[in-house]
C-alpha positions, 0 to 999 in steps of 0.5 A, a space after each residue: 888780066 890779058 888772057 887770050 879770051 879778052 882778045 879778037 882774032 879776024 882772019 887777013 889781020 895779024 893775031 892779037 899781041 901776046 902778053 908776058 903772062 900769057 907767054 909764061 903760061 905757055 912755056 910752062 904748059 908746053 914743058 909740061 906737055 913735053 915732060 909727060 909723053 917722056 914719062 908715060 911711054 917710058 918703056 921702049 917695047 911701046 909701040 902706040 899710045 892712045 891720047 885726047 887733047 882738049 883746049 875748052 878756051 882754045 881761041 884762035 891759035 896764034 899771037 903776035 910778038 913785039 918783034 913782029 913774029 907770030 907764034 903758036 897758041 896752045 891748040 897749035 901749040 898741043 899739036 906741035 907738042 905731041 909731033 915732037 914726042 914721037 919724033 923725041 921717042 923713036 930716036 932710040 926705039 927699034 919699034 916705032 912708037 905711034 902717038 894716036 892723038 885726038 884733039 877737041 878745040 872749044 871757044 864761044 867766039 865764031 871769029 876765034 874758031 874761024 881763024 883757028 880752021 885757017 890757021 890749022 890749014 895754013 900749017 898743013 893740019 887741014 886733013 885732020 880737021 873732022 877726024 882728028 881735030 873737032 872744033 866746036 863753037 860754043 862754050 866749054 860748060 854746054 859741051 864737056 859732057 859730049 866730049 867726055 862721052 867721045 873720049 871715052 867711045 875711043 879709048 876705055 882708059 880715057 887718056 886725056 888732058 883739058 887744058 881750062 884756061 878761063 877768063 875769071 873763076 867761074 866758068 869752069 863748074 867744079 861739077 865738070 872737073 868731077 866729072 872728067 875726073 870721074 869718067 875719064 880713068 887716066 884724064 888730068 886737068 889744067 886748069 887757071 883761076 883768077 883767085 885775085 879777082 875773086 877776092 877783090 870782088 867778095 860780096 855777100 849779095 845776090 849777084 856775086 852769089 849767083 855768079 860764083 855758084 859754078 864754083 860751088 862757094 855757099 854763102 857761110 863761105 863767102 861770110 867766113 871770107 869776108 870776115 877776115 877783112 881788114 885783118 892781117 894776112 886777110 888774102 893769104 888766109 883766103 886762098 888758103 880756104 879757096 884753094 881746099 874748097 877747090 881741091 874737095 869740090 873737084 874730087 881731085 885725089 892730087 892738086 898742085 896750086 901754085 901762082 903764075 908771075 903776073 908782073 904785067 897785069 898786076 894780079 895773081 893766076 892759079 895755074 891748078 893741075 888736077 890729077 889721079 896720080 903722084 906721077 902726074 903731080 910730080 911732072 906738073 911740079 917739076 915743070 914749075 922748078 924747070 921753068 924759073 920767074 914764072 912761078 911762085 907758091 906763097 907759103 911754107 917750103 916744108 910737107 904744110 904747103 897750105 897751112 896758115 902761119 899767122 905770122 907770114 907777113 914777118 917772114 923774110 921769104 914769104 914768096 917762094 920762087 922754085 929758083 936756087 934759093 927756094 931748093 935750098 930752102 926745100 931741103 932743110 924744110 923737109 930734113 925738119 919735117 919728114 921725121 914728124 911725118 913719119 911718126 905720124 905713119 909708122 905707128 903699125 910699122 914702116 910704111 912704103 915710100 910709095 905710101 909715103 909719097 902718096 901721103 905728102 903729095 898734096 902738102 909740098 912745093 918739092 920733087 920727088 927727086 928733092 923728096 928722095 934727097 932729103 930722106 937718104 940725108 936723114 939716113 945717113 945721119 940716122 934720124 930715120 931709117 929705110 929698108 929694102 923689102 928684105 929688111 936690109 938698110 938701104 946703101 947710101 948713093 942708092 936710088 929709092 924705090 916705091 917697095 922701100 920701107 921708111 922709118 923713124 930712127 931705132 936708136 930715137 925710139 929706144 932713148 924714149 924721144 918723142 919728136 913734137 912740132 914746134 919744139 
């Protein structure tokens, strides 16, 4: 798979070479880094913002380009982010904003952490190492729960974000996501899973049993999988019973799985962002639009992002591919399928677009901003309806607020239609 973890950093040699799919994801984890100060510290009369950052596969901090470059692993790569937030953020603020930023760097291998201290020193964050930047030498698993605890004695709100770039499926326990998310009020985790290995491997013996009880899988499971072998669409219908294990074992309430282009290796990545908040999800999901050909979600564009549609391998777009095409195929997905939705809400009355967002969150690839889209063109052709708080249809070209009401269209519920899937 050409992780970082597969690689060996020895201080006086040049770094390892950098991937495709290992530079990917680092594009994409560092718009995100950069989307997400941009939206907790929107308010200018902020003036401190209190954060811990984790990498619990750090490695050694940098790779080697075919050009002969060296670039930023994602520890350096975290710090460059958040000194490039306060300087973003104070251009136009008259009260500083100060970024307090934590850092805990974890990696098994002691020549990895070895060169990550140089590295840190060679770019001038030397004084920080033992204060603000821990660096441990172990495994991930043996010491989330001190860095849990340290968080937690720094900041009761415990901002934070772990970035869990594993080797394979199984070394990041679902009890270690629970309990972050658990403990930890405003954490959110990043986390890749190597689902294509896991299913390639699927054995009911002992050993693979053994080995993927860090994940959870019981042995039904495990037979429930093994049993669609040979059947069509035997891959995507395990992801699918995969991809909700995961979403129940880590307690997460919103979950973003989508797959990482993985031309280079021939296999498929989950990059999984777990979170307590829409807001949260929305700026992992915008980050995969705003980062195009790297990205894929195979499935349906509408609000049943992780359903099974028996007949996929017949559809022509069965990769879905956040470009141009795939926003065009987002917005008459969900001009179709928002009304379904919102008859199955307003049974006792109209319900919030904060409601609304919160309910389909986990069920779609789209944007807040391609959700809002969709609904005022439903609006204006009056399939449903949206009112402000004081019972006033919202005017068109207006921005939607979390205090609006939606409902289905009255002139639908007055004819007698009664909208049903699939017809």
């Amino acid at each position: 798979m050409g992780t970082k973890h597969s690689f060996e950093w020895n201080i006086g040699q040049r770094p390892p070479a950098l991937q495709p799919h290992s530079s990917a994801k680092l594009k994409l984890i560092d718009h995100y880094l950069a989307q997400y100060f941009n939206t907790v510290v929107p308010d200018p009369r902020s003036d401190h913002l209190q954060i811990s950052l984790v990498d619990g596969f750090c490695g050694g901090g940098a790779f080697s380009t075919s050009t002969g470059d060296i670039v930023p692993g994602s520890p350096i790569m975290m710090m460059n982010a958040v000194r490039s937030a306060e300087v973003r953020l104070n251009q136009l603020r008259r009260k500083e904003l100060s970024i307090d930023a934590h850092y805990y760097f974890v990696d098994k291998s002691r020549q990895a952490i070895n060169y990550l201290r140089s590295e840190l020193k060679r770019l001038g964050f030397g004084a920080q190492l033992g204060t603000s930047i821990k660096i441990i030498e172990g495994t991930f698993q043996e010491n989330y729960d001190q860095i849990n605890l340290d968080i937690l004695s720094n900041s009761r709100a415990g901002r934070s974000i772990f970035l869990l770039d594993q080797l394979g499926y199984s070394q990041v326990p679902l009890i270690a996501c629970r309990k972050i998310l658990d403990t930890l009020p405003r954490s959110e985790i990043i986390l890749t899973f190597a689902i294509d290995w896991l299913i390639d491997y699927l054995s009911s013996n002992s050993s693979f049993l053994k080995g993927v009880s860090p994940i959870e899988i019981t042995s039904d499971q495990i037979g429930r999988c093994l049993e669609t072998k040979g059947v069509k669409g035997h891959r995507y219908l395990v992801q699918r019973l995969l991809m909700r294990h995961l979403q129940a074992g880590t307690g997460a309430p919103y979950f973003t799985p989508f797959f990482l282009r993985s031309d280079d290796s021939g296999r498929d990545l989950w990059l999984i962002h777990l979170s307590k908040h829409p807001t949260a999800r929305n700026v992992m999901t915008s980050s995969h639009w705003a980062i195009q050909n790297i990205s894929i979600h195979q499935g349906r564009a509408g609000l049943d992002m992780l359903g099974f549609d028996p007949h996929w391998e017949d559809e022509l777009q069965m990769n879905f591919e956040f470009d141009r095409n795939a926003g065009d195929q987002i917005q008459s997905a969900l001009r179709t399928d928002i009304p379904y939705r919102i008859e199955t809400l307003d049974s006792h009355g109209p319900v919030t677009f904060d409601a609304f967002q919160r309910n389909i969150a986990n069920d779609t690839a789209a944007r807040i901003d391609q959700i809002e889209c969709a609904l005022m063109d439903l609006h204006h052709e009056k399939d449903v309806e949206i009112l402000t708080p004081s019972g006033q249809f919202k005017r068109p070209n207006a921005r939607l607020r979390s205090t609006d009401r939606i409902q289905l269209a009255r002139q639908l519920r007055l004819s007698g239609f009664k909208l049903t899937n699939g017809e």
